[in-house]
NURO-119596 format. One record per residue (C-alpha): residue in three letters; residue number from 1; x, y, z. Coordinates in steps of 0.001 Angstrom, whole numbers, plus 500000, padded with zeros to 6 digits. Example, Ala and Ser with C-alpha at 12.3 -4.5 7.8 and 13.67 -1.06 7.14 Angstrom:
NURO-119596
     r     k        X        Y        Z
   ALA     1   512300   495500   507800
   SER     2   513670   498940   507140
This chain:
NURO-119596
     r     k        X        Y        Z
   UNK     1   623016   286811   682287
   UNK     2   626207   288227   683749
   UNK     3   628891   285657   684582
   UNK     4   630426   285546   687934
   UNK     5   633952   285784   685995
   UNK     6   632853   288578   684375
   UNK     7   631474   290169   687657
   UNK     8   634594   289460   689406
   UNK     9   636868   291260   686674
   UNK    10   634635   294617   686737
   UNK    11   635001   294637   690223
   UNK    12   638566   294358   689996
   UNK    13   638331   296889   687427
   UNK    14   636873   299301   689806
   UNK    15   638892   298606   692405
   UNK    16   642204   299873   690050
   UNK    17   640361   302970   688978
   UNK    18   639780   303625   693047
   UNK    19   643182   303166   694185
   UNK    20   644450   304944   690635
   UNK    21   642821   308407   691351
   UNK    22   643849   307954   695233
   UNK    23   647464   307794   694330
   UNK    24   647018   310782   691934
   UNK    25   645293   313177   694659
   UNK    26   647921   311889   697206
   UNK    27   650570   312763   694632
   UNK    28   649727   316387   694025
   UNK    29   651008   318562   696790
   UNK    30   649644   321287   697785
   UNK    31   650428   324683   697232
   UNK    32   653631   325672   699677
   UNK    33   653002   328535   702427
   UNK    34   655196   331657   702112
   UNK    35   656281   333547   704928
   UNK    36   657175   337384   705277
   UNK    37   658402   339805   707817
   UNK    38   658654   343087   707276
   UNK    39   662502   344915   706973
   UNK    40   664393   347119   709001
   UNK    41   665910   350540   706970
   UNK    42   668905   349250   707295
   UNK    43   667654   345246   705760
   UNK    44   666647   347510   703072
   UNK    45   670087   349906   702904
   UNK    46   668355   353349   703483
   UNK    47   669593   354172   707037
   UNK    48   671473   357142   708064
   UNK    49   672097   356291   711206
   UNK    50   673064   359292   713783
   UNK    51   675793   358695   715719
   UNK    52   675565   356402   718661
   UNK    53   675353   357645   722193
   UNK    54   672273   359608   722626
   UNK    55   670461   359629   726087
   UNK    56   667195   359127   724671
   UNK    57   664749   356164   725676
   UNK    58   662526   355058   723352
   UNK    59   659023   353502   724004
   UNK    60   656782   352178   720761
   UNK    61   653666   351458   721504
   UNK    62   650652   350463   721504
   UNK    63   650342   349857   717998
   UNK    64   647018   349446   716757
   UNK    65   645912   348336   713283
   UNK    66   642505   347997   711345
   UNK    67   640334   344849   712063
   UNK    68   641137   343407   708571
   UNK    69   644996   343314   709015
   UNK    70   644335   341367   712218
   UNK    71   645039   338286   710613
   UNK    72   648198   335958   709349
   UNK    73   647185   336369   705749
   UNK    74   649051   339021   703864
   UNK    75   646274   341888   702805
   UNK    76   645644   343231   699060
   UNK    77   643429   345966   698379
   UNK    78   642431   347003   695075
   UNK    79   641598   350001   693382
   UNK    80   637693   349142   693885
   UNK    81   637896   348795   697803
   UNK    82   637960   345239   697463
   UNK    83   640094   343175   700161
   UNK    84   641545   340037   699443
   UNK    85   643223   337723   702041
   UNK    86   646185   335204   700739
   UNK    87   646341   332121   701866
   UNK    88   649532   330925   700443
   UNK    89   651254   334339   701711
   UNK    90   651347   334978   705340
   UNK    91   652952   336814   707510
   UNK    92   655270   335331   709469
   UNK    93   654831   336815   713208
   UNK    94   651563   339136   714078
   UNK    95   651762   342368   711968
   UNK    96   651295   344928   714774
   UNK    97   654093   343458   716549
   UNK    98   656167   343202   713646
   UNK    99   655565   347110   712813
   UNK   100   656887   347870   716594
   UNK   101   659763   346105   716308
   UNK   102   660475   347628   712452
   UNK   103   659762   350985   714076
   UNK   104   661790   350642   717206
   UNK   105   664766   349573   715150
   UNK   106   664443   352771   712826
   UNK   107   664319   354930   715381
   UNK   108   667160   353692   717129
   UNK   109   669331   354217   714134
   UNK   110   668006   357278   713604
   UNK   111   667755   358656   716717
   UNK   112   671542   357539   717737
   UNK   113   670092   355023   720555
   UNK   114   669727   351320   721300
   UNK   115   667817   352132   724485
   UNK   116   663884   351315   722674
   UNK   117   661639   349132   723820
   UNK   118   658403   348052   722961
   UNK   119   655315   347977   724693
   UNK   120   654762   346426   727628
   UNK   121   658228   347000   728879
   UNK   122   659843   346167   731528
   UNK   123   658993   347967   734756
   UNK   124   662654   349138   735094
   UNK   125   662477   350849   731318
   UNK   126   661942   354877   731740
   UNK   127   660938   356089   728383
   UNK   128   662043   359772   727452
   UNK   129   659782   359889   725039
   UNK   130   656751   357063   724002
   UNK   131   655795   356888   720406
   UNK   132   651866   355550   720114
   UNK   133   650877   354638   716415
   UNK   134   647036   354009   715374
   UNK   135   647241   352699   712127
   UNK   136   643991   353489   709642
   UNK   137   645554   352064   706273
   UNK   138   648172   349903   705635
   UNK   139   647919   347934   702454
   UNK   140   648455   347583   698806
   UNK   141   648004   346184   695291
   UNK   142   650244   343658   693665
   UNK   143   652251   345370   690922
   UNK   144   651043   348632   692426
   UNK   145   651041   351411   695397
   UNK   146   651342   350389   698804
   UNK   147   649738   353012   701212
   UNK   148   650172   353877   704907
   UNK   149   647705   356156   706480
   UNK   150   648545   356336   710422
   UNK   151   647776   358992   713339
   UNK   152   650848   359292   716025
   UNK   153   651080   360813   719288
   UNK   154   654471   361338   721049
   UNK   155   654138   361099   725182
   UNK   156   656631   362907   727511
   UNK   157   658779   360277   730129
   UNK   158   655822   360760   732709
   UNK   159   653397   359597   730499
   UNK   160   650821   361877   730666
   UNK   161   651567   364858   728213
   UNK   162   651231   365003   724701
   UNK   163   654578   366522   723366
   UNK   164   653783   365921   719579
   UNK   165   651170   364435   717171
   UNK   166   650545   364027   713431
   UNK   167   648530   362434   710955
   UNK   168   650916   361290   708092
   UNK   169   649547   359647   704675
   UNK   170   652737   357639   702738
   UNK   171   652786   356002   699186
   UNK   172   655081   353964   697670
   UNK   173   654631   351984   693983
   UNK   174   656352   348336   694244
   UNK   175   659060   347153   692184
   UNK   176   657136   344249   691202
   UNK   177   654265   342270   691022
   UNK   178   654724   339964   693950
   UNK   179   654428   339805   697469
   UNK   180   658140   340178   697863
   UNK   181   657981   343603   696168
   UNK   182   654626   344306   697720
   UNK   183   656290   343886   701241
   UNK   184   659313   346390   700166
   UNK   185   656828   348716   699368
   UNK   186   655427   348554   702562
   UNK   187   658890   349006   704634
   UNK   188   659711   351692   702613
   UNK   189   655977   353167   703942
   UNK   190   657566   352466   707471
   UNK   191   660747   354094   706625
   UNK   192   659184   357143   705897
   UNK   193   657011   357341   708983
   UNK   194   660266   356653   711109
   UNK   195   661891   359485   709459
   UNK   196   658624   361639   710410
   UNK   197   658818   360895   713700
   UNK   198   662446   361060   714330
   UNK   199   662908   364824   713130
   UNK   200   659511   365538   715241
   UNK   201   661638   364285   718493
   UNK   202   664523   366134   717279
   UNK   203   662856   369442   717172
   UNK   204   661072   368852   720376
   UNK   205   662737   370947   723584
   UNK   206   664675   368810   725885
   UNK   207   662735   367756   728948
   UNK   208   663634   368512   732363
């Protein structure tokens, strides 16, 4: 027979080894959240900016991106076709949004203007020319190659005509293995579409 003393003291017992493994899952914290925006060429230091002054209005937008990058989770792809979805790395703002403003900043330094706007604008902005970017790809592998796939149309100030288009395919290996370097890699991928699109507006006749 079991003594009360001795029920008492495995009682107690269990009691210690309760609160002991509470204190030890209260005292692990959990993995912290990293945040990322994408950067500017000239965050990254590979603007050559044209020289300020230019009459040219700038609209970006719509953007529009695959289902899959419609979320705050930063997006890895693998060699496979396999998606994977970070939650511990997240972007810090919506993507497509982010990509318009990256865009409209490139193009103002590389179009000589700080007259761009993204879309909606204000209903007292006049775009010269409206850049509209449907986004098929735009991904990567950690410690690999980053890849933008995207079809563009450029509009004429009215709106309604087609001036220029293009289907442009970029790739660009990170410097790393991380999502820092993964993120780079994906700027750069931005870079390279502003600098498409900037010498496709340069070449186009002026409008009347």
């Amino acid at each position: 027979m079991i003594s009360p003393q001795f029920r008492k003291a495995i009682r107690w017992f269990a009691l210690l080894a309760t609160g002991v493994a509470l204190f030890g899952c209260i005292g692990k914290s959990s993995p912290q959240v990293t945040f990322y925006s994408l950067l500017s060429m000239e965050q990254i230091g590979t603007t050559v900016a044209a020289p300020a002054g230019s009459d040219l209005k700038i609209g970006i937008g719509p953007i529009t991106i695959p289902e899959a990058l419609k979320r705050a989770q930063i997006v890895t792809r693998d060699a496979h076709n396999v998606y994977r979805f970070d939650e511990y790395h997240r972007w810090a703002g919506t993507l497509d949004k982010d990509i318009a403003t990256i865009l409209g900043d490139n193009l103002g330094d590389l179009l000589g203007t700080d007259k761009v706007a993204s879309f909606p604008w204000m209903l007292h902005f006049k775009p010269t020319h409206r850049v509209i970017v449907d986004i098929t790809q735009f991904d990567g592998e950690l410690a690999g190659e980053a890849v933008l796939s995207a079809r563009w149309t450029i509009i004429d100030q009215g709106g309604t005509a087609s001036l220029a288009s293009g289907r442009s395919v970029f790739r660009q290996t990170a410097e790393g293995s991380d999502y820092t370097a993964l993120v780079k890699a994906e700027s750069l991928l931005l870079a390279d579409l502003s600098r498409e699109v900037a010498q496709t507006i340069r070449n186009l006749p002026a409008q009347k």
